[in-house]
C-alpha positions as CSV (number, residue, x, y, z in Angstrom):
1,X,0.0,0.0,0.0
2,X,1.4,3.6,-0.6
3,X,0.9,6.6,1.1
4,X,-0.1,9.6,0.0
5,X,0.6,12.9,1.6
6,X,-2.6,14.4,3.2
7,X,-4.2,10.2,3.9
8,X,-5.9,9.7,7.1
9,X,-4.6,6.6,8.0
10,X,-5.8,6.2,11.7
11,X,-8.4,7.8,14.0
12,X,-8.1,7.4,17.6
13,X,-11.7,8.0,19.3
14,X,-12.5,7.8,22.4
15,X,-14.8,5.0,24.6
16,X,-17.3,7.6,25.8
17,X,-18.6,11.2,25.2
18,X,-17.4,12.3,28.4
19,X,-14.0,14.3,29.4
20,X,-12.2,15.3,32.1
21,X,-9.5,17.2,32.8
22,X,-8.0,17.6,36.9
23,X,-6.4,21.0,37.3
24,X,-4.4,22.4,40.0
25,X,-4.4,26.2,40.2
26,X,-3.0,28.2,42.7
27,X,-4.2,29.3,45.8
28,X,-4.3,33.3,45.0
29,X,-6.4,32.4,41.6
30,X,-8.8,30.7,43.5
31,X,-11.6,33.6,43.7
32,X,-11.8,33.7,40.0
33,X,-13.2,30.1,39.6
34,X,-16.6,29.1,40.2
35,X,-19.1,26.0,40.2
36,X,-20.3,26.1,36.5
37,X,-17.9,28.5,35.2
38,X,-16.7,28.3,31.8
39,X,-13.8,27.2,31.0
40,X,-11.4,26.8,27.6
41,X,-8.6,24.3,27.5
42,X,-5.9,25.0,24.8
43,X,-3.4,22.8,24.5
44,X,-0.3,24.5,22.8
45,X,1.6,21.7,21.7
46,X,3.9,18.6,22.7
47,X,7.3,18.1,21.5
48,X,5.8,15.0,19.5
49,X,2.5,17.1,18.4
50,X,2.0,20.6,17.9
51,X,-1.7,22.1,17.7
52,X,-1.5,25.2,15.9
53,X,-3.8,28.2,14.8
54,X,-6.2,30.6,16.2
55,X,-7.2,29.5,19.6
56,X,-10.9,30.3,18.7
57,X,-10.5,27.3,16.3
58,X,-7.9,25.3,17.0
59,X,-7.9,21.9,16.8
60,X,-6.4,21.5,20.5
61,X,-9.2,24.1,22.3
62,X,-11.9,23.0,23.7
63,X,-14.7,24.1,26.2
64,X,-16.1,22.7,29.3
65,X,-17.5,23.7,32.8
66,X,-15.9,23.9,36.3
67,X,-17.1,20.8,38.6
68,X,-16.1,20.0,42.1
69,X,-15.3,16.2,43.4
């Protein structure tokens, strides 16, 4: 089989619709979050993978909401 530049050649999904990402933030930033709060994650890029673009629609941003546990 050849290649071609530009061929999808895997898709990695995942199990389940639902995310999570656990954040520590400091103690001084902690009046600036609240339960239910929205959030955006942008991930900036790994030495193996780099997102790029505008962080309104980068691949690597997405949104979510502030939850305690």
């Amino acid at each position: 089989m050849v290649v071609n530049a530009g061929q999808v050649l895997v898709e990695i999904l995942p199990e389940t619709n639902s995310r999570a990402v656990e954040l520590w933030i400091d103690g001084n930033d902690i009046p600036f979050v609240w339960l239910q709060q929205k959030a955006r994650l942008q991930f900036e890029g790994w030495p193996a993978i780099q997102f790029r673009g505008w962080p309104e629609i980068a691949v690597g941003t997405f949104g979510g909401r502030v939850s305690f546990y």
